[in-house]
N, C-alpha and C positions, 0 to 999 in steps of 0.2 A: 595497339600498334601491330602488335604479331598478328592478329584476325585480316586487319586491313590487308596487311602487303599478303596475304595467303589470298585473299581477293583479288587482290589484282593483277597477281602473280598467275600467268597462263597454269592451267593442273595444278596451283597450288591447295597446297592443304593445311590447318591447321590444327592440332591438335595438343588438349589442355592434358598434360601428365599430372594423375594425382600424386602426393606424395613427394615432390622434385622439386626444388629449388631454382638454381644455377645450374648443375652441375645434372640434368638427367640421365645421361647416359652412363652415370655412377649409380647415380640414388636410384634407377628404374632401369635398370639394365635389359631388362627381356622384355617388356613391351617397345623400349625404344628399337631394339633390333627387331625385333618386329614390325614397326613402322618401317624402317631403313627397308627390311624383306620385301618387304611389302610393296615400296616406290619402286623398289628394283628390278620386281617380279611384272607391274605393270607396263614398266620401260621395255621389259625383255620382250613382253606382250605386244609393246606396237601399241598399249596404248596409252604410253605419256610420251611425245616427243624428247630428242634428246638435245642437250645444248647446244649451241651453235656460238663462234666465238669468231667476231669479225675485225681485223687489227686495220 
């Protein structure tokens, strides 16, 4: 499921953390901020659009 919607999802990504559960931002703490870095770094780049929220 998680593969899919990272497909379908515009710049989405997905990514299998060894070692992690539920909970990876616990159990793998420095790779997942490093992913976080990382989308952050390409947003600030221009090149991953940023959200858009229409009420």
């Amino acid at each position: 499921m998680s593969r899919t919607l990272a497909a379908l999802a515009p710049y989405g990504a997905f990514h299998a953390i060894e070692q992690a559960g539920h909970m990876p931002h616990q159990e793998q703490p420095a790779l997942v901020n490093a992913l976080i870095r990382t989308a952050l770094a390409r947003q600030a780049a221009g090149t991953m659009p940023t959200a858009t929220r229409s009420c």
